[in-house]
C-alpha positions in Angstrom: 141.8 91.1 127.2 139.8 94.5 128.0 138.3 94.4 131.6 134.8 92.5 132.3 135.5 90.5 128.7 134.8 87.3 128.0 135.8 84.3 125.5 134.3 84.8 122.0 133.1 81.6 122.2 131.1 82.5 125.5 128.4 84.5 123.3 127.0 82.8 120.3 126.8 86.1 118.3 129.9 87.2 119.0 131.2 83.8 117.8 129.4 84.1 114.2 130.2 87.7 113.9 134.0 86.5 114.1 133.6 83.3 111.6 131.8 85.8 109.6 134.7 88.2 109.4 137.5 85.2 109.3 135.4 84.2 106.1 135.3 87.9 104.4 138.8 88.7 105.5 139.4 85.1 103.6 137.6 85.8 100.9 139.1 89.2 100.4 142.4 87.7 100.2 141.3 85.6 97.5 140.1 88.3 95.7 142.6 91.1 95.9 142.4 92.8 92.8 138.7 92.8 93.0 138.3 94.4 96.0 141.0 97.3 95.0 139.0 98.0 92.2 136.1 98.1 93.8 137.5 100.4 96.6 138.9 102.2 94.0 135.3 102.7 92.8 133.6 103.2 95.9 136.1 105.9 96.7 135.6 107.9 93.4 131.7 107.8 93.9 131.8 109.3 97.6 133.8 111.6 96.4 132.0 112.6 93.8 128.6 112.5 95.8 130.4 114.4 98.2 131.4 117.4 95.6 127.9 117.3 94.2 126.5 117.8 97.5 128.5 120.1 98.3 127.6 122.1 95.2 123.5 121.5 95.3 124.2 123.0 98.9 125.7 125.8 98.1 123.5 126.7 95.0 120.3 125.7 97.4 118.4 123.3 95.1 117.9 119.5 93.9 119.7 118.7 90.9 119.5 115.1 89.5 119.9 112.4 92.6 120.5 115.2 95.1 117.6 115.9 96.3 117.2 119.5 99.1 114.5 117.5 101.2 113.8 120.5 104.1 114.0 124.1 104.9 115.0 125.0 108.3 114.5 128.4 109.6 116.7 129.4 112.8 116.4 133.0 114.9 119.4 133.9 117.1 118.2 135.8 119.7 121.7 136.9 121.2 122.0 138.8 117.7 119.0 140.5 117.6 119.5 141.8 121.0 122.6 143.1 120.3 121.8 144.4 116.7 118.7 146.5 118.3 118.8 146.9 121.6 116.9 145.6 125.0 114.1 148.0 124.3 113.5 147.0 120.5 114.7 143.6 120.7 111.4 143.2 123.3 108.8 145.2 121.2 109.4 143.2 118.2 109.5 140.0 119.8 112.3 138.9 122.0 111.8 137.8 125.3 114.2 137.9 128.4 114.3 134.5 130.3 115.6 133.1 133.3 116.4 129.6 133.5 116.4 127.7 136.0 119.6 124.7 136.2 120.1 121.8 138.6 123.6 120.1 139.1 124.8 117.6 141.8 128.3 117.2 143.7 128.9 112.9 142.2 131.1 112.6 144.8 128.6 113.8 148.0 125.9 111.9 146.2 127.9 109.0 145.9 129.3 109.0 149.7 125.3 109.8 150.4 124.4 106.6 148.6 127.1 104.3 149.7 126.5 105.4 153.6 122.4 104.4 152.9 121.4 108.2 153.3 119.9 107.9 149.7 117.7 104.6 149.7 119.1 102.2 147.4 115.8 102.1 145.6 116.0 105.7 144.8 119.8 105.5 144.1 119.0 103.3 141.2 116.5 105.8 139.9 119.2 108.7 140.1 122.5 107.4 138.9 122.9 105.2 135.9 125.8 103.5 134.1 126.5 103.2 130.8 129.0 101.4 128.9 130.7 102.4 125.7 132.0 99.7 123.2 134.8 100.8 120.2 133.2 101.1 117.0 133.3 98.2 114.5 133.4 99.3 111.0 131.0 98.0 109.1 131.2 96.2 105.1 129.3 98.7 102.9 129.0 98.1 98.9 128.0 100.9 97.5 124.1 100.7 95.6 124.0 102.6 92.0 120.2 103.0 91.6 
């Protein structure tokens, strides 16, 4: 067991989401060749979608069910400036900035906290935890519209 877990039985939803995936893993078994078709099928149509994307994106438009829904226009700076120079790059619009960037030593500001030089109050409002869980695949049928 991974560290800080618990028995599925401990939280209710954890506890369904495992009957429900004992009963699909079930059902599945019943159902073999179905479900190779049907991945099979679900294959095939992402990778069509996938090509047809691909090809809408390249040609720039809608076609059919692909559907171009924005048009984003980006500037790179760094290229102008190089292409024209500092002078030109400023008279036709670029601008020089300097940018300010704050970092912290963790391990001072830890020892800082731990020893009470940083209230505990405060502590809590500068350093925050996080926890990462794996991903759990989800079912997905594919929807023809």
């Amino acid at each position: 067991m991974a560290r800080d877990a618990v028995p599925v039985n401990t939280i209710p939803e954890v506890q369904r989401f495992v009957a429900e995936q004992d009963r699909l893993r079930q059902f599945r078994q019943q159902n073999l060749q179905f479900f190779q078709y049907l991945e099979q099928l679900a294959k095939d149509y992402n990778e069509a979608l996938a090509a047809a994307r691909a090809a809408c994106k390249q040609r720039d438009v809608s076609c059919g069910p692909i559907e171009k829904t924005s048009v984003k226009t980006t500037y790179d700076a760094d290229v102008m400036y190089d292409l024209l120079g500092r002078e030109a790059f400023l008279e036709l619009g670029g601008a020089l900035e300097t940018v300010q960037k704050r970092s912290l030593d963790k391990k001072r500001v830890d020892f800082n906290i731990s020893s009470g030089r940083i209230d505990k109050d405060l502590a809590a409002l500068i350093r925050k935890t996080s926890s990462s869980f794996a991903s759990n695949k989800e079912v997905s049928i594919p929807e023809v519209k």
